[in-house]
N, C-alpha and C positions, 0 to 999 in steps of 0.2 A: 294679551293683556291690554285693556284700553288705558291709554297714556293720554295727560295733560298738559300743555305745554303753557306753561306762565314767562311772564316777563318778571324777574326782581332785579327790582336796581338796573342795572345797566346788561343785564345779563338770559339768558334763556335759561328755563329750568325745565326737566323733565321729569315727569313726576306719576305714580298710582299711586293704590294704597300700601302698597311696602315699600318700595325705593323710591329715592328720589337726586338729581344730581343733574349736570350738564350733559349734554348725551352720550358721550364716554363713561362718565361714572353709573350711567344710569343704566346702560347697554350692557356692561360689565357686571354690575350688581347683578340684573338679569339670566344673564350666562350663567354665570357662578354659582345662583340661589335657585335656580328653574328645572323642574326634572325636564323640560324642553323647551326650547324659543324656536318660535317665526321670526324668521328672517323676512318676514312683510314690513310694512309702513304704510296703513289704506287710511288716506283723508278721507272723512267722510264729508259731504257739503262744503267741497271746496269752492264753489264759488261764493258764497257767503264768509270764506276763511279772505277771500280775495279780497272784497268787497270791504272788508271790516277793520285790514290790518296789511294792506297789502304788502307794505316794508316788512313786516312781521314772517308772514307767510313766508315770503322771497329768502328772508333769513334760517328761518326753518329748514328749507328744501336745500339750502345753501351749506348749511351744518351738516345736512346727513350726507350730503354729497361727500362734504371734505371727510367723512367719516367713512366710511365706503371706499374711498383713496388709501385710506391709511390703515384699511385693515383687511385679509386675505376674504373673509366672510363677509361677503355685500349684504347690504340690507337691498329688497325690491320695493321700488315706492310706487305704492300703486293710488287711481283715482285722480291725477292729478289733469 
């Protein structure tokens, strides 16, 4: 499923067109509502993602790490 990631307020949000949430809540929803998940993560034109936000990005990568830590099912983040 292709996911968007917004900034609101002070916060990350991850978001398609059915779920939406932090990426715990969003991962979760996923699971839960998904007759299957990829366990993928493929930035597409990350150097453009670099280029454009690169606090942004670095945060990104830095969520799904600690996310990946905390739960037995790694996500693979691929492209980077």
């Amino acid at each position: 499923m292709q996911t968007v990631v917004t900034r609101q307020l002070d916060k990350l949000v991850f978001g398609n067109c059915y779920f939406e949430g932090s990426v715990n809540e969003f991962l979760s929803k996923v699971s839960a509502n998904s007759r299957g998940t990829s366990k993928k993560v493929n930035f597409l034109d990350t150097n453009k993602l670099r280029e454009e936000d690169p606090e942004g990005f670095q945060e990104v990568i830095d969520i799904l790490q600690e996310f990946n830590l905390k739960h037995s099912e790694s996500l693979t983040i691929i492209g980077l």
